[in-house]
Gaussian input, Z-matrix of N, CA and C with variables (Angstrom, degrees):
# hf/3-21g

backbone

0 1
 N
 C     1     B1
 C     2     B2     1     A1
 N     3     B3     2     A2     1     D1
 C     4     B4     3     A3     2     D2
 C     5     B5     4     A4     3     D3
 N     6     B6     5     A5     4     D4
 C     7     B7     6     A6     5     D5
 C     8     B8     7     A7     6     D6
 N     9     B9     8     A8     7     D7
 C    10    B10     9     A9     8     D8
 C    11    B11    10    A10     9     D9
 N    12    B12    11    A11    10    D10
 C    13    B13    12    A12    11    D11
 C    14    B14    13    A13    12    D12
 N    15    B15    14    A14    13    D13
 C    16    B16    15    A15    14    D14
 C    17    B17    16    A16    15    D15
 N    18    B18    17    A17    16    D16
 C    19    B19    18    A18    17    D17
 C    20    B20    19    A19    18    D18
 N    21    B21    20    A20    19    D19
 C    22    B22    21    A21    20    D20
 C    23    B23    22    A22    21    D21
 N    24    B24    23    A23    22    D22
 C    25    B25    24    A24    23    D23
 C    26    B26    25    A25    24    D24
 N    27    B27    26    A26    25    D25
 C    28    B28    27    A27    26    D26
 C    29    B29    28    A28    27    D27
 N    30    B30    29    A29    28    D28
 C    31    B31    30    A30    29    D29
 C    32    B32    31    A31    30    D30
 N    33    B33    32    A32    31    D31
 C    34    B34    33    A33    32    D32
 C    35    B35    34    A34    33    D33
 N    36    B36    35    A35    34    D34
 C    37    B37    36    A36    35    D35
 C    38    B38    37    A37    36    D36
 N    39    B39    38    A38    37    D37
 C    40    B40    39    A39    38    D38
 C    41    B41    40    A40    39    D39
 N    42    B42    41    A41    40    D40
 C    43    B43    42    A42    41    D41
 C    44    B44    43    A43    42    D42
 N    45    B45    44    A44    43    D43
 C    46    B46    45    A45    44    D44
 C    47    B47    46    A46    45    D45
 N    48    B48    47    A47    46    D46
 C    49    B49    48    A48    47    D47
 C    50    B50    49    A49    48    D48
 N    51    B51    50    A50    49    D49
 C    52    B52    51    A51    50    D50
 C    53    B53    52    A52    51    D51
 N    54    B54    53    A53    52    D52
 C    55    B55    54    A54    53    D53
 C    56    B56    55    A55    54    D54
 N    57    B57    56    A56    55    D55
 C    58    B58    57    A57    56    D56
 C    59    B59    58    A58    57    D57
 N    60    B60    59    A59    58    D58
 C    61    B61    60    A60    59    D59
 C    62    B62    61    A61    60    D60
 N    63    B63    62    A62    61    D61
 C    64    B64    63    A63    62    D62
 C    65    B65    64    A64    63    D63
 N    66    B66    65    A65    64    D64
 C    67    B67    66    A66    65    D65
 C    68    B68    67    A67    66    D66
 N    69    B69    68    A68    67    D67
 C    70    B70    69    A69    68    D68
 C    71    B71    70    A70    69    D69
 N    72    B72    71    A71    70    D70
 C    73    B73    72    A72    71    D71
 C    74    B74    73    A73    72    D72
 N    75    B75    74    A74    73    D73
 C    76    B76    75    A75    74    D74
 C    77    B77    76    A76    75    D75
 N    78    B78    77    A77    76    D76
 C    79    B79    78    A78    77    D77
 C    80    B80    79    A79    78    D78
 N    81    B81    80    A80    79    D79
 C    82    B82    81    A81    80    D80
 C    83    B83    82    A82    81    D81
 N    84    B84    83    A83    82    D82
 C    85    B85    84    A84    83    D83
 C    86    B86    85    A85    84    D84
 N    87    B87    86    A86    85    D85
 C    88    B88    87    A87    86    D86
 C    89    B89    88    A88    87    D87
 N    90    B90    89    A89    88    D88
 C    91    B91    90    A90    89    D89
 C    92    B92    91    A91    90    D90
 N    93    B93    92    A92    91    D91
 C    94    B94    93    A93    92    D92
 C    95    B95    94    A94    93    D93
 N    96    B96    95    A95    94    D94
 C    97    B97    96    A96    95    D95
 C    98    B98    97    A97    96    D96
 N    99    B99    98    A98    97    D97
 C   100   B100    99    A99    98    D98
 C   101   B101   100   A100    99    D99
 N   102   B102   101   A101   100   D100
 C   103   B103   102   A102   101   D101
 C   104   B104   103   A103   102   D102
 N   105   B105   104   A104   103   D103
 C   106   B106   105   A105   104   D104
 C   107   B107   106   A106   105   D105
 N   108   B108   107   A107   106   D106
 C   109   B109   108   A108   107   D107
 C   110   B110   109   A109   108   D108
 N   111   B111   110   A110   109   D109
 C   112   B112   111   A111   110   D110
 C   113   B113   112   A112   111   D111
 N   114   B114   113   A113   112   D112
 C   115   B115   114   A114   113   D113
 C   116   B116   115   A115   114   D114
 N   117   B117   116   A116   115   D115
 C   118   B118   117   A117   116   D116
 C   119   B119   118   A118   117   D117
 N   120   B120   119   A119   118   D118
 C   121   B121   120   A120   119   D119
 C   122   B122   121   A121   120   D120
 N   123   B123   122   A122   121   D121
 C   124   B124   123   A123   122   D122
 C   125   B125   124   A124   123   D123
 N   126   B126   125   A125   124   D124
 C   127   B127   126   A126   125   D125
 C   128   B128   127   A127   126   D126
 N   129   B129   128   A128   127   D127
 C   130   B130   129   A129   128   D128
 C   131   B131   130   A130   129   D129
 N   132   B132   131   A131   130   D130
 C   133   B133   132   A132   131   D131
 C   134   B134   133   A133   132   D132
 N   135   B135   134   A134   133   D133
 C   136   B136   135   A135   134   D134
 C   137   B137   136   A136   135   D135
 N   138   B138   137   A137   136   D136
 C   139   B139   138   A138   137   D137
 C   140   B140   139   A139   138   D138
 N   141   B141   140   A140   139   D139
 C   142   B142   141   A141   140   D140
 C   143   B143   142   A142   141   D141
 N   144   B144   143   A143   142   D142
 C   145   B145   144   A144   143   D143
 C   146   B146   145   A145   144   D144
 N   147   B147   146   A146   145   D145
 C   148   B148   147   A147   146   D146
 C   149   B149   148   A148   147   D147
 N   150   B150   149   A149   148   D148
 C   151   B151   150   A150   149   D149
 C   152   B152   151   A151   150   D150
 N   153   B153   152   A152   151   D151
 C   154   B154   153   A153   152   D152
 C   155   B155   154   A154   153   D153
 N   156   B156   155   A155   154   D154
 C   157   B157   156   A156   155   D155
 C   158   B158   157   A157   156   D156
 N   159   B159   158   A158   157   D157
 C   160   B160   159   A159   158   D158
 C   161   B161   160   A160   159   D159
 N   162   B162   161   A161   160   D160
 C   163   B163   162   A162   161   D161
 C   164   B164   163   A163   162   D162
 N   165   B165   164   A164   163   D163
 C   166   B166   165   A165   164   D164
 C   167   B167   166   A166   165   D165
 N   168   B168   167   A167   166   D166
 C   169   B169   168   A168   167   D167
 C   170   B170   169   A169   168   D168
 N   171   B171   170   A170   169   D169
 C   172   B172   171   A171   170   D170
 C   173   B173   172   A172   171   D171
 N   174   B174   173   A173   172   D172
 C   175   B175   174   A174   173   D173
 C   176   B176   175   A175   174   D174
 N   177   B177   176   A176   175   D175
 C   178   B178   177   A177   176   D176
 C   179   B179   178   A178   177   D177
 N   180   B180   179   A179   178   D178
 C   181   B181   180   A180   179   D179
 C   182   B182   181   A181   180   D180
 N   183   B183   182   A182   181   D181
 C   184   B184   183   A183   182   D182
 C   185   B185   184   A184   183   D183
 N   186   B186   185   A185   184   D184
 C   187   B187   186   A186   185   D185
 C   188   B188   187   A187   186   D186
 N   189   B189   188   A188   187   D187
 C   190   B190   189   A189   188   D188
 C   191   B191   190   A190   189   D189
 N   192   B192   191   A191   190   D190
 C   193   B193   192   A192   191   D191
 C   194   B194   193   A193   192   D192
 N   195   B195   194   A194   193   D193
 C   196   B196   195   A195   194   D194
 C   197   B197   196   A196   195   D195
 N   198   B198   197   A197   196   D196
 C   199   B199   198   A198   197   D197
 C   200   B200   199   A199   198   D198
 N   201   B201   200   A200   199   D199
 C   202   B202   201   A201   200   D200
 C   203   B203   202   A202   201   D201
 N   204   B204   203   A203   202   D202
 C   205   B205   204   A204   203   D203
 C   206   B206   205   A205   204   D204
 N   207   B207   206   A206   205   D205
 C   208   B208   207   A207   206   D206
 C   209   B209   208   A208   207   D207
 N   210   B210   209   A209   208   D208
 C   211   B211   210   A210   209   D209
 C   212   B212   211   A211   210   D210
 N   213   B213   212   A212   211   D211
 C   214   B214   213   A213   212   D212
 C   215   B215   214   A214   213   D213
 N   216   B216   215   A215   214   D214
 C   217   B217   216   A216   215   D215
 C   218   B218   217   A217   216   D216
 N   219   B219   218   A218   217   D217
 C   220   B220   219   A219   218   D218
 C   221   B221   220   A220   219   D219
 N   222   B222   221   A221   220   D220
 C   223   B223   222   A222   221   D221
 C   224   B224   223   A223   222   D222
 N   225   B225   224   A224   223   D223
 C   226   B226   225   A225   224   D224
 C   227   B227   226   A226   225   D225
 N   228   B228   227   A227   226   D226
 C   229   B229   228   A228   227   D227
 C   230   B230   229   A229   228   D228
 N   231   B231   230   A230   229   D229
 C   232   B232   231   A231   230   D230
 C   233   B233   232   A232   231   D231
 N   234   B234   233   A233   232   D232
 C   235   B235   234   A234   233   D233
 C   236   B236   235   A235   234   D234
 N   237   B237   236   A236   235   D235
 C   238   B238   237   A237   236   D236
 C   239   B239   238   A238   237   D237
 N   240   B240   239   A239   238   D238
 C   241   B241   240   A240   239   D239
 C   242   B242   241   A241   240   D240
 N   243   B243   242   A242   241   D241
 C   244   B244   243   A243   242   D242
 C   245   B245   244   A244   243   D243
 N   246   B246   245   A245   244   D244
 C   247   B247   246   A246   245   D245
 C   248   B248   247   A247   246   D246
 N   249   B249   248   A248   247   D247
 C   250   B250   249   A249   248   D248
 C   251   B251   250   A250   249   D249
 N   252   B252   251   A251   250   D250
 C   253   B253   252   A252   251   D251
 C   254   B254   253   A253   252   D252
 N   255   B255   254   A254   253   D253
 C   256   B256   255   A255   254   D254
 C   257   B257   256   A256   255   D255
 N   258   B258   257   A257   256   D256
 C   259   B259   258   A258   257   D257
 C   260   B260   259   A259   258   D258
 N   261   B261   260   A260   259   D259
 C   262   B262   261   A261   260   D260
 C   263   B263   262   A262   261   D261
 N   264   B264   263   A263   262   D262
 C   265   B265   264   A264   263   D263
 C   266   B266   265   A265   264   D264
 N   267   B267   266   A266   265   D265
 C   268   B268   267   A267   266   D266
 C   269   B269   268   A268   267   D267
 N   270   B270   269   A269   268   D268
 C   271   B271   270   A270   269   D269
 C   272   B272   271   A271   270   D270
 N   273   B273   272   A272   271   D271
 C   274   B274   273   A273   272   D272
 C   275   B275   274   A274   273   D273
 N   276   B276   275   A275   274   D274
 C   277   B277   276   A276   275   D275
 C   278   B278   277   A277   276   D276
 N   279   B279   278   A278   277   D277
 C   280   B280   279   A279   278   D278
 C   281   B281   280   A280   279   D279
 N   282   B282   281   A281   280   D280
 C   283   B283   282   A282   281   D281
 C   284   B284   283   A283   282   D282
 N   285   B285   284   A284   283   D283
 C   286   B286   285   A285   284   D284
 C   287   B287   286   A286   285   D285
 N   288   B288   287   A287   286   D286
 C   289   B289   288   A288   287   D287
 C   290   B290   289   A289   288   D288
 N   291   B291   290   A290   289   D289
 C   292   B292   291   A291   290   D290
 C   293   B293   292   A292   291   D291
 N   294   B294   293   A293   292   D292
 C   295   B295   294   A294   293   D293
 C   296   B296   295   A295   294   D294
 N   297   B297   296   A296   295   D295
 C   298   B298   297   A297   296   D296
 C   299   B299   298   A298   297   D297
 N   300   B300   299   A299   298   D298
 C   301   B301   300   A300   299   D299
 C   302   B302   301   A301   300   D300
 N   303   B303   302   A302   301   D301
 C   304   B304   303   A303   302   D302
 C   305   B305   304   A304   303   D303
 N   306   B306   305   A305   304   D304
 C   307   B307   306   A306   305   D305
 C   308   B308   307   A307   306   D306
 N   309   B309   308   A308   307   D307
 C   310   B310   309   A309   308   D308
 C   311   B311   310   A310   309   D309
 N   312   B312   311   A311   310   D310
 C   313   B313   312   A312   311   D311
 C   314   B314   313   A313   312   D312
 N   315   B315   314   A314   313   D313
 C   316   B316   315   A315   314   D314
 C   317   B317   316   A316   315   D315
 N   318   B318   317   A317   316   D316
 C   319   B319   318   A318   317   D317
 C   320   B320   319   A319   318   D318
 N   321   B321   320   A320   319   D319
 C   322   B322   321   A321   320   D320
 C   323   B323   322   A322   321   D321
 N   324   B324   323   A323   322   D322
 C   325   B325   324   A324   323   D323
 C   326   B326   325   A325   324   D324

   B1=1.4444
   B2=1.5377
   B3=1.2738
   B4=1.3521
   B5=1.9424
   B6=1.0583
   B7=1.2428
   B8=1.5159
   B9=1.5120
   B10=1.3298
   B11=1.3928
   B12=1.4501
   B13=1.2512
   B14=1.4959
   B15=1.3361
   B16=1.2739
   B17=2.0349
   B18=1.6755
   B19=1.0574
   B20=0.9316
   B21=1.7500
   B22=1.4684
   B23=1.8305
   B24=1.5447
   B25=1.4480
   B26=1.5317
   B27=1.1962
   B28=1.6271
   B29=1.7342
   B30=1.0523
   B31=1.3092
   B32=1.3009
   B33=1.3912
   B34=1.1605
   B35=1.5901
   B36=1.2794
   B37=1.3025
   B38=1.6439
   B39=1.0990
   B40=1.8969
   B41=1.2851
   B42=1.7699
   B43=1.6176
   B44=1.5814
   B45=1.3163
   B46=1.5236
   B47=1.5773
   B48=0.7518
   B49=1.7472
   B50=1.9026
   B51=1.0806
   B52=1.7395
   B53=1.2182
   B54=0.9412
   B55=1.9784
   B56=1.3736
   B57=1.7610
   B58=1.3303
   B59=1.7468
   B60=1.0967
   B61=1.6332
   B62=1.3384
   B63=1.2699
   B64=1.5536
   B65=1.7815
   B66=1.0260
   B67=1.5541
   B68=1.5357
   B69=1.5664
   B70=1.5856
   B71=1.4963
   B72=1.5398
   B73=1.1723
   B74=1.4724
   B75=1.5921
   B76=0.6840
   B77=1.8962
   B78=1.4472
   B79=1.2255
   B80=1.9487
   B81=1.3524
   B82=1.4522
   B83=1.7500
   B84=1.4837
   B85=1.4830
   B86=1.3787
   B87=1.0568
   B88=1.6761
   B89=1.9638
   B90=1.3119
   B91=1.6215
   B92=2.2384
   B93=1.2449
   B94=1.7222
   B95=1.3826
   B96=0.7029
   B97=1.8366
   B98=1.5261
   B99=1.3804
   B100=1.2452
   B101=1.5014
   B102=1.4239
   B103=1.8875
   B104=1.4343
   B105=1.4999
   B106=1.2335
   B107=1.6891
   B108=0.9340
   B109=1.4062
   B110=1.6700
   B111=1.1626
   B112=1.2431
   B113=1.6070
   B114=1.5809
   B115=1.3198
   B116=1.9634
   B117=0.9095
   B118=1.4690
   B119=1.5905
   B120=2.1145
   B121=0.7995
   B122=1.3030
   B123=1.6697
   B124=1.1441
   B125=1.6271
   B126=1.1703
   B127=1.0209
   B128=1.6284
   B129=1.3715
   B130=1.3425
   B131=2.1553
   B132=1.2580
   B133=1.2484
   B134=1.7883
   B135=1.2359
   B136=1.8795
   B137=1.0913
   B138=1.4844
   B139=1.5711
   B140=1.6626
   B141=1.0732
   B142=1.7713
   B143=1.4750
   B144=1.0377
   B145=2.2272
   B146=1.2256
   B147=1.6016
   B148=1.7667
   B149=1.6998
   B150=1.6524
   B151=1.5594
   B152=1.4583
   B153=1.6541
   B154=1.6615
   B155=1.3627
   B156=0.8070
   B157=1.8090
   B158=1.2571
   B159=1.3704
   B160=1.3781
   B161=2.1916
   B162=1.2624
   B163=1.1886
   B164=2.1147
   B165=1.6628
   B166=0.9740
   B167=1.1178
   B168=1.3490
   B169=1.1721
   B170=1.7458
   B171=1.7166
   B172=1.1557
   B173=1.4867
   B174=1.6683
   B175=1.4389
   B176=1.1275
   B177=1.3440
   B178=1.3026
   B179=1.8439
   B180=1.0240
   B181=1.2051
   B182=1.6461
   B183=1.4721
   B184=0.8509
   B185=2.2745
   B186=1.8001
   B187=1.8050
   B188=1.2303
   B189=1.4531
   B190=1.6408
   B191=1.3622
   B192=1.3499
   B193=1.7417
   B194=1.4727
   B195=1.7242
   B196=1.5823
   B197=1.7516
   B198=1.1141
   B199=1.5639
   B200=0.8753
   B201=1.1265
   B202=2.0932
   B203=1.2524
   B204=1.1040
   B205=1.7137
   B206=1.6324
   B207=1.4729
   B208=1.7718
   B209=1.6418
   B210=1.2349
   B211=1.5277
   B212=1.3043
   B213=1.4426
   B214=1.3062
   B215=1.1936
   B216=1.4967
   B217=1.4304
   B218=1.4263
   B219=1.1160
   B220=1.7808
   B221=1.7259
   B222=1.6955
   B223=1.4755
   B224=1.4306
   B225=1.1817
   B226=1.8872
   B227=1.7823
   B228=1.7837
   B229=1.4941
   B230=1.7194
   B231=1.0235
   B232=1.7325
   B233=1.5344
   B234=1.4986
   B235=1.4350
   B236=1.6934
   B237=1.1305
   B238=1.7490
   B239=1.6150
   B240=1.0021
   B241=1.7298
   B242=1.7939
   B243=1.3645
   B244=1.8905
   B245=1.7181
   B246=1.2359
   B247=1.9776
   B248=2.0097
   B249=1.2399
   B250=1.0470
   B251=2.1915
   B252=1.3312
   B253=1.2253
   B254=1.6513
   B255=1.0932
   B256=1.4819
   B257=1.4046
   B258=1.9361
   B259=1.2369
   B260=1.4311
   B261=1.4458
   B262=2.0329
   B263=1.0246
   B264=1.5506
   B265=1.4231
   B266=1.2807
   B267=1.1912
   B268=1.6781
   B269=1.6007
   B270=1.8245
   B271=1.3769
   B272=1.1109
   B273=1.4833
   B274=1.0942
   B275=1.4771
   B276=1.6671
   B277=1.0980
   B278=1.5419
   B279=1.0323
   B280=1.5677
   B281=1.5869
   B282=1.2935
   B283=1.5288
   B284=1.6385
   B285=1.2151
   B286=1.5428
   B287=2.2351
   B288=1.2673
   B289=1.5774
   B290=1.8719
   B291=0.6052
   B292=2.1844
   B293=1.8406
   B294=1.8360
   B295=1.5727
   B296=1.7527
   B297=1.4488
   B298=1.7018
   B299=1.3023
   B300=1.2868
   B301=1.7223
   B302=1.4834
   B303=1.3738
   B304=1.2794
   B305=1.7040
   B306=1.8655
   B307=1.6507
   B308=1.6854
   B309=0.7894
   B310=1.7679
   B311=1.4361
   B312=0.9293
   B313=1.8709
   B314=1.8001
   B315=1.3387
   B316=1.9069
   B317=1.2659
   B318=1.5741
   B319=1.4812
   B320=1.4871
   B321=1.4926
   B322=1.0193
   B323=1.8586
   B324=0.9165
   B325=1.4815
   B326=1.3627
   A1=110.60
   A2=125.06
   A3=141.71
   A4=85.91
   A5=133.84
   A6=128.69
   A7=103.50
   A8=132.83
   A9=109.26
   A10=118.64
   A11=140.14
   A12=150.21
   A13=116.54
   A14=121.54
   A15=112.01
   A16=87.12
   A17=129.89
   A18=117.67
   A19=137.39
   A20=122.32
   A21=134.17
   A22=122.24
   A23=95.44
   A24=103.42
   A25=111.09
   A26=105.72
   A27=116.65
   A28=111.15
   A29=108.22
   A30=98.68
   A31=120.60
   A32=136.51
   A33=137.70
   A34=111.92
   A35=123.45
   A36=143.69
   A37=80.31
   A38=123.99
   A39=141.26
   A40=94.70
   A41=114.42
   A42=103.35
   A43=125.81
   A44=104.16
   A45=116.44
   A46=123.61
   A47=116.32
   A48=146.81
   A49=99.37
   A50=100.78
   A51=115.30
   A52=120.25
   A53=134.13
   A54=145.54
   A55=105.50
   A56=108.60
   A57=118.62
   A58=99.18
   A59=119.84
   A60=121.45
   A61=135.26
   A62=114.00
   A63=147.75
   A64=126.69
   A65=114.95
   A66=100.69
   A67=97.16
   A68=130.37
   A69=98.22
   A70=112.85
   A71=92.95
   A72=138.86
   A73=113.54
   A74=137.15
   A75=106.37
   A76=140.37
   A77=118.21
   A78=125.76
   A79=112.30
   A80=117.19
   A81=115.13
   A82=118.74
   A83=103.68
   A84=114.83
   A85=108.22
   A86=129.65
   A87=103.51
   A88=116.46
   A89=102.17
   A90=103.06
   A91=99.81
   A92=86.71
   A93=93.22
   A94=104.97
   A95=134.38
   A96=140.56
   A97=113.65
   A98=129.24
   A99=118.41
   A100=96.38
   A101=111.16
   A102=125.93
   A103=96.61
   A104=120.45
   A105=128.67
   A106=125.28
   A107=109.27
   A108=136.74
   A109=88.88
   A110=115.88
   A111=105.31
   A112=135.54
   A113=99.39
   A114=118.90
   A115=94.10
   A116=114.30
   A117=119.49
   A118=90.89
   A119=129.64
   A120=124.44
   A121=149.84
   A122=113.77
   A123=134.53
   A124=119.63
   A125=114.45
   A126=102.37
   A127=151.34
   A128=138.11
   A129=130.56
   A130=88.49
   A131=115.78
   A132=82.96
   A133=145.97
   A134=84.85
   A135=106.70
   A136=83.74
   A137=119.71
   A138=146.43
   A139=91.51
   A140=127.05
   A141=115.70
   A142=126.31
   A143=70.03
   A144=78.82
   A145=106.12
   A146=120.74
   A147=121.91
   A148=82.71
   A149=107.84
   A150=90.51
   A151=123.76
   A152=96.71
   A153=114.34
   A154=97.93
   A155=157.69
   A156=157.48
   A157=121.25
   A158=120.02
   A159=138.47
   A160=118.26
   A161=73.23
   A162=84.02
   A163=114.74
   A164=99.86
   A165=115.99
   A166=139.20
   A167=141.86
   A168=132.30
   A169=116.97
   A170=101.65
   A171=122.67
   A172=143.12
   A173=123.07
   A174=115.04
   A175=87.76
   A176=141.58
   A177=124.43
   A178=128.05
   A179=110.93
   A180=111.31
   A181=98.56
   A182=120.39
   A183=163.16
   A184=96.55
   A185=68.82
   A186=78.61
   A187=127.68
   A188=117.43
   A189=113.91
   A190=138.48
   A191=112.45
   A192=107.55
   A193=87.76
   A194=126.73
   A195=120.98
   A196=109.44
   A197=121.80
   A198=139.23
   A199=111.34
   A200=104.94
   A201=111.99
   A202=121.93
   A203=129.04
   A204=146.23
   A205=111.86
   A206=104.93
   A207=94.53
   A208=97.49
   A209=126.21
   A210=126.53
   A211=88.09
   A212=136.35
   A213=141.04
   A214=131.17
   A215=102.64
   A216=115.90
   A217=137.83
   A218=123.08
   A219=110.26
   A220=88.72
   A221=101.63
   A222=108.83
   A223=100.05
   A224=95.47
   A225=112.88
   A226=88.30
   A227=88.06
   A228=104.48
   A229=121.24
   A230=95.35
   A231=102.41
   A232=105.24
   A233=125.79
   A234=140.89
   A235=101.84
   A236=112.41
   A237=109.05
   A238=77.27
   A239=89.86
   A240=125.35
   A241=112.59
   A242=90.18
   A243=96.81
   A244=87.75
   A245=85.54
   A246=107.98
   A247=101.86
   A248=108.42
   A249=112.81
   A250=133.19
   A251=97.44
   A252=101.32
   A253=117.47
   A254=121.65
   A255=154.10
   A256=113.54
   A257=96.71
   A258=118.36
   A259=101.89
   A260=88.49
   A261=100.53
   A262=116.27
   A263=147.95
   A264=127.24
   A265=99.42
   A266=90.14
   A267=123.77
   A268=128.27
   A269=114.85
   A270=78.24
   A271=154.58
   A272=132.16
   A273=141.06
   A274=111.84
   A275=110.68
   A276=127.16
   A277=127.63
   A278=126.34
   A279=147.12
   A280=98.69
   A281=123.17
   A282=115.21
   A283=118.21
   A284=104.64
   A285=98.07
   A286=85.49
   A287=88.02
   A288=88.08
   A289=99.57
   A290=116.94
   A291=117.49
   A292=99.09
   A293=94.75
   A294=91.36
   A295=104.05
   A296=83.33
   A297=107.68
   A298=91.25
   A299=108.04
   A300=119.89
   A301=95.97
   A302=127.49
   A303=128.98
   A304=147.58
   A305=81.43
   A306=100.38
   A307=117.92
   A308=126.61
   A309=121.72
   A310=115.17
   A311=102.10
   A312=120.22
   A313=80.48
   A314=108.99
   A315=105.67
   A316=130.34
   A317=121.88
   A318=109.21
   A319=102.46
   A320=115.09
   A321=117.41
   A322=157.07
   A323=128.23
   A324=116.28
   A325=91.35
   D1=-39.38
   D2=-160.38
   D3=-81.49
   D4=-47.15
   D5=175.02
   D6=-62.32
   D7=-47.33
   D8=-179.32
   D9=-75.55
   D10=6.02
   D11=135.24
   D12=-45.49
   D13=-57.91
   D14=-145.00
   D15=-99.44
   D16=-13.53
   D17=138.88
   D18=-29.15
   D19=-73.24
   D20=169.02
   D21=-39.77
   D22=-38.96
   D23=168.50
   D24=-54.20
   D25=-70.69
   D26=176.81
   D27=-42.79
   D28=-37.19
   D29=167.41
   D30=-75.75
   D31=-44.91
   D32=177.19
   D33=-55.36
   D34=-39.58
   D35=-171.44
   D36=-57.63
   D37=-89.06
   D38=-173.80
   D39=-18.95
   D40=-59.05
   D41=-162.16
   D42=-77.82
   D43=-38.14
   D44=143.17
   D45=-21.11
   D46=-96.43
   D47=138.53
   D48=12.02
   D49=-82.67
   D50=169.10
   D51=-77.19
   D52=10.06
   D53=140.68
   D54=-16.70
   D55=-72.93
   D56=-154.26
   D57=-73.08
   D58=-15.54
   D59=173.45
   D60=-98.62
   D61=9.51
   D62=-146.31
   D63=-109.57
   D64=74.65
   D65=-169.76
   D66=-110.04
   D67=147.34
   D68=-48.97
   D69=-84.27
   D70=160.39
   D71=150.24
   D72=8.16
   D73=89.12
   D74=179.77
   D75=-79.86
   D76=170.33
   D77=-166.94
   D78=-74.48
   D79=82.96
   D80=-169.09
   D81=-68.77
   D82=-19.99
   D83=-179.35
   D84=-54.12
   D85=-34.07
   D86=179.62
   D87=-100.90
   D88=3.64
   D89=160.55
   D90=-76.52
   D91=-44.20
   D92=174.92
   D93=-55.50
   D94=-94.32
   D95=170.19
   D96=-16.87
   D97=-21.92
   D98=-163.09
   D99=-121.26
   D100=-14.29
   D101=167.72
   D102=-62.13
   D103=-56.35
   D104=-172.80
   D105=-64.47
   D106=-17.65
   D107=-174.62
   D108=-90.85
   D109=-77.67
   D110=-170.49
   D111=-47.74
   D112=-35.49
   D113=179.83
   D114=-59.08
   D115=-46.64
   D116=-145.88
   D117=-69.84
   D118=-32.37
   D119=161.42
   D120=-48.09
   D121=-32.14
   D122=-170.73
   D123=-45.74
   D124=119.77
   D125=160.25
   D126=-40.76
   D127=125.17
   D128=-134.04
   D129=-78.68
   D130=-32.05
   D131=159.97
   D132=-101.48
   D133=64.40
   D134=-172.19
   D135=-74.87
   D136=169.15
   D137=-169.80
   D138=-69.53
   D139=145.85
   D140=151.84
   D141=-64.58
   D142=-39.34
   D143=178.24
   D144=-44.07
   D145=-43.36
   D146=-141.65
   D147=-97.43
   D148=-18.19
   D149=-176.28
   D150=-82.61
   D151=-32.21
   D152=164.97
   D153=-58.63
   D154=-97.07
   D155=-152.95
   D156=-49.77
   D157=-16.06
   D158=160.10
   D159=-77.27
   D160=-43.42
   D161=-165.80
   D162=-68.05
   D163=-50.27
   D164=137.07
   D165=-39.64
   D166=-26.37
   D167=165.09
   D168=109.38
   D169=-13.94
   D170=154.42
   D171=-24.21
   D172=38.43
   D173=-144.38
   D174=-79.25
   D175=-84.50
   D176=-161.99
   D177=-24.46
   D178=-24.28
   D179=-157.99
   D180=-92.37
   D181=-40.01
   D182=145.86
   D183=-7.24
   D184=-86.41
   D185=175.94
   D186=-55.20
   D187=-42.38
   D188=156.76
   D189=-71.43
   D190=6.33
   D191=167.33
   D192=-92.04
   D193=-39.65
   D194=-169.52
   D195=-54.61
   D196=-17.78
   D197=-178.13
   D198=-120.26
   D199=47.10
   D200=178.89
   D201=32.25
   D202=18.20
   D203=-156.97
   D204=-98.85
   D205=20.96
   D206=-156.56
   D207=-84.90
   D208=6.04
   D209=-175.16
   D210=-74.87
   D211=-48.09
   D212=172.85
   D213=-31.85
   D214=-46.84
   D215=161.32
   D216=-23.68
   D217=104.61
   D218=-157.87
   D219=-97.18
   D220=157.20
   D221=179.28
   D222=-64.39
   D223=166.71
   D224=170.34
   D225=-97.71
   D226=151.07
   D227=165.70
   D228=-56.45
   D229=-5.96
   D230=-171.64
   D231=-92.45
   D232=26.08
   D233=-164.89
   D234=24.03
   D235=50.11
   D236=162.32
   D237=135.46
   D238=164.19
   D239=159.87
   D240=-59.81
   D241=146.16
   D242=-175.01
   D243=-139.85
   D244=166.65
   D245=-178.01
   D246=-91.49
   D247=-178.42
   D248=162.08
   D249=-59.10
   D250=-8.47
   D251=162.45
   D252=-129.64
   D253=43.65
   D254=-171.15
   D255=5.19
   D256=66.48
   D257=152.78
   D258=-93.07
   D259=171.72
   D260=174.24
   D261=-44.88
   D262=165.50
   D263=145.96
   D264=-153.56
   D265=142.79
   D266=176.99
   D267=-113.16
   D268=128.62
   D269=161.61
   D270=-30.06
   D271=-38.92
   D272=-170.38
   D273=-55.59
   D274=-45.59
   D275=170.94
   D276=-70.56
   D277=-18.81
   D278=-153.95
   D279=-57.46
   D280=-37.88
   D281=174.65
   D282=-112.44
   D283=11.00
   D284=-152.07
   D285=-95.46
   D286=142.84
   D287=-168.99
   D288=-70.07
   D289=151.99
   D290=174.56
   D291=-108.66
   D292=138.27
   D293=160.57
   D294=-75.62
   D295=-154.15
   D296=167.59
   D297=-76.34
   D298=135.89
   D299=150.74
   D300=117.85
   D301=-24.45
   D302=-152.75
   D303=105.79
   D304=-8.93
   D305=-171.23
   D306=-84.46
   D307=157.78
   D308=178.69
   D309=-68.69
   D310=142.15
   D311=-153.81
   D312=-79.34
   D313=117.49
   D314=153.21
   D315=-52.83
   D316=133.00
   D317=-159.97
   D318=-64.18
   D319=165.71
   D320=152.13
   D321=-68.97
   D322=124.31
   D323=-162.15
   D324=-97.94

């Protein structure tokens, strides 16, 4: 699955890429749509990283952890990566639900 991701990337990368040479224009919405599709497939133990960078919208970044390339990876302005309420986030954290404050949600009984 993780190979038909980092395909679609490569393709998107190409069409991108050939924009400026292109009349017309090509149609990027269904490389978008089928990124999204895929992401939604992944198996729950996919890397976190590839899921944060997916999920985000991150393709490049995305494509270079899929090519072992993530040293490449340049920081985000946000000095690291943040979650949807723009605390830190870490793999470690990537599924674990958070209370208020930041602390780990107690499992449930």
């Amino acid at each position: 699955m993780e190979q038909n991701v980092l395909d679609t990337l490569l393709e998107l990368e190409r069409a991108v890429e050939a924009m400026p040479r292109t009349t017309p224009k090509p149609n990027l919405l269904p490389l978008f749509s089928r990124l999204d599709e895929l992401t939604r497939t992944l198996a729950s133990t996919t890397d976190p990283l590839l899921l944060h960078y997916l999920h985000k919208k991150s393709y490049e970044k995305a494509r270079l952890l899929l090519q072992g390339r993530e040293a490449e990876n340049a920081r985000g302005n946000c000095h690291g990566h943040v979650d949807e309420q723009g605390r830190e986030w870490t793999p470690e954290r990537a599924d674990v639900p958070q209370a208020e404050g930041g602390g780990k949600m107690p499992p449930a009984r």
